[in-house]
C-alpha positions, 0 to 999 in steps of 0.5 A: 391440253394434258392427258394423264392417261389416254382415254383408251385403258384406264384414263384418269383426267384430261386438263385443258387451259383456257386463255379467256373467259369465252373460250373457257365457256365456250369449251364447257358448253362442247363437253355438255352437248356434245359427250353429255357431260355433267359438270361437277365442280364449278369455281371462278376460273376452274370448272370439273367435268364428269362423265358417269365412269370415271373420266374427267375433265378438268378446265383451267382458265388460266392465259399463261399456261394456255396456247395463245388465241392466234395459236388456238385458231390458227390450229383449228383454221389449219384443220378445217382448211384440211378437211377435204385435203387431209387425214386430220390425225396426219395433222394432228394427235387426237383423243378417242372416245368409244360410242355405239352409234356414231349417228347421234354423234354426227347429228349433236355435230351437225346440230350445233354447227361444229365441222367434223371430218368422217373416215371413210365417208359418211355411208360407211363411217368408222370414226367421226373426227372433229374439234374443239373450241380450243383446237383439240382433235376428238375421235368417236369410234364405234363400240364394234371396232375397239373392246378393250377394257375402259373404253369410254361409251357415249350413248350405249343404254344398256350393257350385259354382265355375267350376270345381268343387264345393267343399265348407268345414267348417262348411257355410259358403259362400265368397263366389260367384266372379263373371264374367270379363267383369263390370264392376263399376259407380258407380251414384248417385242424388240428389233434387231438386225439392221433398220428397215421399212415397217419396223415402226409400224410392226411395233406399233401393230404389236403393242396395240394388238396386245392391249387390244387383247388385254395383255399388257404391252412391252418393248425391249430397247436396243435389241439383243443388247438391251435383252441382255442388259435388262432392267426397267430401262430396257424393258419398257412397258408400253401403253396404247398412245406411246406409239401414236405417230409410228406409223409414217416413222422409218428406222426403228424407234425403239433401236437395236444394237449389234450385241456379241455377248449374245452370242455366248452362253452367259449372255444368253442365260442373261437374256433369259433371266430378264424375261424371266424377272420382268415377267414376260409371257412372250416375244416377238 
């Protein structure tokens, strides 16, 4: 599977490659019963399907770019040998997708016989987990848990604008329309000194927060050093999937590097000129 974008801040498409006719049939019968999708396009070995917004997915039969059958369900009995045992996402990266009520969810699910896996458990679900037929690991989180702009909502009927409520076919959500008098914000942030637990995880914590918000995301590489140097490959933005994986990862990944020109004033007027050119709000 290829994502262009993530499903979290303005997804383009996802492209998937079938290795056969069953499983390229099979993948499209997931995506219309499960996410209610339409299909769009159809051709012999190629199949576009849309939501009501604008994300789409388009299937590729195609045996040489797809992973192997063995590998496809060798990845999926993995998982499911997992399911009691396991965080599927420690397993595995996954795709999330926004809905107001994960029982409908669990119900399609269970409906057609499709194992699933729920955080924290089913009496209080805050993400519902499963698979597809070709072994890509799906999230469904409730609206209440994520607001950010182009989160993909399965089932909502209706939303509420500035101005009116407004319902769409497919009970999808169109992105929320923001304030007249939000300002949308550079926020970066960048480690220094040496290495030490957590720094991977404050990072990750930071970038999010900061999309969550609405304020775009950026990190500096090689700490002071990197903050002198500046330009595009030391300042980086950054977007929601780029730290996926952070959480569990020591060190940091983002460096950071003893720097004396720091110490001067040149090099501090440096530092500041780049934050100033790159268009930086803020630091951390």
């Amino acid at each position: 599977m290829t994502v262009e974008k993530p499903l979290f801040n303005n997804t383009s498409f996802i492209i998937y490659y079938a290795p056969n006719d069953e499983l390229f049939t099979n993948t499209i019968e997931f995506y219309k019963d499960i996410l209610n999708f339409t299909i769009s396009l159809e051709k012999k070995n190629e199949c576009w399907l849309c939501s009501s917004i604008n994300t789409s997915i388009k299937l590729i039969l195609n045996k040489e770019k797809s992973a192997s059958l063995s590998e496809i369900n060798s990845n999926i009995d993995n998982l499911i040998r997992h399911k009691i045992s396991k965080d599927w996402k420690v397993l595995q990266s996954s795709v999330s997708f926004n809905c107001n009520d994960l029982s409908i969810i669990l119900s399609n699910l269970k409906s057609y016989g499709y194992h699933y896996q729920i955080n924290p458990d089913e009496n209080y679900p805050n993400e519902i987990l499963t698979i597809d037929p070709l072994g890509s690991l799906l999230g469904f989180i409730p609206s209440s848990k994520f607001t950010s702009h182009n989160i993909h909502n399965l089932n909502a009927a209706t939303t509420t604008t500035s101005s009116a409520s407004k319902s769409l076919p497919g009970g999808l959500l169109p992105p929320p329309t923001t304030s007249t008098n939000f300002k949308r914000r550079n926020i970066a942030v960048m480690t220094s000194g040496g290495d030490a637990p957590g720094m991977n995880a404050n990072v990750r914590a930071i970038v999010r927060a900061a999309i969550f918000k609405g304020c775009k995301a950026f990190v500096i590489k090689e700490g002071y050093s990197g903050l002198v140097a500046g330009g595009p490959e030391n300042i980086v933005e950054m977007q929601w999937h780029s730290v996926r994986g952070w959480l569990a990862e020591g060190g940091t990944n983002i460096g950071t590097a003893r720097c004396k020109e720091f110490r001067e004033k040149p090099g501090r007027l440096s530092a500041c000129k780049n934050l100033i050119d790159s268009d930086l709000n803020g630091q951390f």
